[in-house]
C-alpha positions in Angstrom: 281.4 30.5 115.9 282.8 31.0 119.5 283.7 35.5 120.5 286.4 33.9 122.9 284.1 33.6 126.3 285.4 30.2 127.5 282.5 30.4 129.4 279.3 31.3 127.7 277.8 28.4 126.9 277.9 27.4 130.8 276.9 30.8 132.3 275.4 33.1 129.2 273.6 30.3 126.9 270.9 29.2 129.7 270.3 32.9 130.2 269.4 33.4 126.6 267.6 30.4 126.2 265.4 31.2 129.0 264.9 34.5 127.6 264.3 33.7 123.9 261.6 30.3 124.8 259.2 33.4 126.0 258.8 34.1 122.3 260.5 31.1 120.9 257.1 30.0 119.6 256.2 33.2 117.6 259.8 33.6 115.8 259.7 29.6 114.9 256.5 29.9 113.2 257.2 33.1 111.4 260.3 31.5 109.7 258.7 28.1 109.3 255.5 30.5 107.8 258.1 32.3 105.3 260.6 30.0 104.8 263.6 31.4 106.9 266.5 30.1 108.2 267.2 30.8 112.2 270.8 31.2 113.1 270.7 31.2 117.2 273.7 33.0 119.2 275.6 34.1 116.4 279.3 34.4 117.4 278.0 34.3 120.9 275.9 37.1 120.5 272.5 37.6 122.4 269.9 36.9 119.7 268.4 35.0 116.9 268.9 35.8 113.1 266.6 35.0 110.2 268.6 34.4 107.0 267.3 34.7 103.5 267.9 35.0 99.7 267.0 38.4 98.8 264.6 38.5 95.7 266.6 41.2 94.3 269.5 39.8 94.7 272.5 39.1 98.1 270.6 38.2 101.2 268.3 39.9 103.8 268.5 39.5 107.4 266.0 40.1 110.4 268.1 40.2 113.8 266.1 39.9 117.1 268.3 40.6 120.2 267.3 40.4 123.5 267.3 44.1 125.1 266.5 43.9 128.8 264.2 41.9 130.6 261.2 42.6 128.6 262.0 43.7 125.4 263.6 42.6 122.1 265.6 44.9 119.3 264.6 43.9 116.1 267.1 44.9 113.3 266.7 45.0 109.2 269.5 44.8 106.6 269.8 43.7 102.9 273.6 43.7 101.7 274.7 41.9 98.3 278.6 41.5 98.3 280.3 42.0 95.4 283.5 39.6 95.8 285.6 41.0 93.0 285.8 44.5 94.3 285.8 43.6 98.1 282.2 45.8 99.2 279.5 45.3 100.5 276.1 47.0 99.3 274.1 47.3 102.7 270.9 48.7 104.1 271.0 48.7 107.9 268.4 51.0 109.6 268.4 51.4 113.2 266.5 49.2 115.2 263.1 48.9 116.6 262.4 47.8 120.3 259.3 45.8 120.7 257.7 44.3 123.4 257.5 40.3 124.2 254.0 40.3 123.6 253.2 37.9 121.1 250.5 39.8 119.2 253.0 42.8 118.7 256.1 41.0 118.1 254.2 39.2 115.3 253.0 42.6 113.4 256.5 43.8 113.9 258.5 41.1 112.4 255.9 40.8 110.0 255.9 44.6 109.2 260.2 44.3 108.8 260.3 41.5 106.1 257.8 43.8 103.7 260.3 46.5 104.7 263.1 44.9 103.6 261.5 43.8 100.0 259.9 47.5 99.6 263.8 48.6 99.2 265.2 48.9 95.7 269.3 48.4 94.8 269.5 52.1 94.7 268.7 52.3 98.8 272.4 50.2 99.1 275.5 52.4 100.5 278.7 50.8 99.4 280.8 49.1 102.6 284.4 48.3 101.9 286.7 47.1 104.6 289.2 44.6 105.0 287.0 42.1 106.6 285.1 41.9 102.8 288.6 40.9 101.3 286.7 37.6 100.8 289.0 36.3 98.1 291.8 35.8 100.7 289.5 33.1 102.3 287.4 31.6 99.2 287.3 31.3 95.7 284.3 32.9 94.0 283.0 29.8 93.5 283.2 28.8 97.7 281.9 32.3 98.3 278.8 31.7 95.9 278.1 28.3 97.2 277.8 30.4 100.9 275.1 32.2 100.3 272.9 29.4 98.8 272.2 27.8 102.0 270.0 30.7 102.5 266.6 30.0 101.6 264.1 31.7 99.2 261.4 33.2 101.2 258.0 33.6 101.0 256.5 36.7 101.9 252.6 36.4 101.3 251.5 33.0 103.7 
């Protein structure tokens, strides 16, 4: 989904994809080893997303975003929305900047998905804003459908 840059798949796009094919190898097969879905540029933005079903329940996301030259910010969050009453249950530590190298960015991303299971319901802090009115948009069985094109993951390889 486009941010309104008429222009960033001609000038900002290549610049990412030049970036990201440094460590393109080591994020495909950590989502090919546990069964995660890759959402690239989301709305334009400068990084690649790995989408799951949480085991618990709602999904879990690990966000790697380009952060310089030499460096990626790697992000963690777990959120189940509960449609009926407009919020958001999230957990969405700061970031962690890791290095390019492969070997490190490995034991990182590896290290955030058992991070993100370790975390119980009661870790959650509820969200609610007008942007989770999500009834105005879907019905509850459209916004249920959403989230099952996120895959189950598999944690131990």
């Amino acid at each position: 989904m486009p941010n309104g840059n008429p222009k960033w798949k001609e000038k900002e796009l290549p610049k990412l994809e030049r970036f990201f094919n440094r460590i393109a190898t080591v994020l495909e097969e950590f989502a090919q080893i546990h069964n995660l879905m890759i959402e690239r540029y989301y709305h334009e933005g400068p990084g690649w997303t790995f989408m799951f079903q949480h085991p618990k329940g709602g999904s879990g996301q690990i966000e790697i975003e380009r952060s310089g030259q030499n460096a990626i910010l790697i992000r963690c969050s777990w959120y189940i929305d509960d449609y009926d009453n407009n919020t958001r249950w999230l957990k969405y530590p700061p970031g962690q900047k890791c290095s390019l190298d492969h070997a490190t960015l490995k034991a990182v991303l590896e290290e955030s998905l058992r991070q993100i299971f370790s975390w119980n319901k009661e870790d959650l802090e509820p969200l609610k804003s007008k942007y989770y009115a999500w009834s105005k948009h879907f019905s509850k069985a459209e916004f249920d459908e959403q989230r099952s094109k996120y895959p189950t993951p598999k944690l131990d390889k």
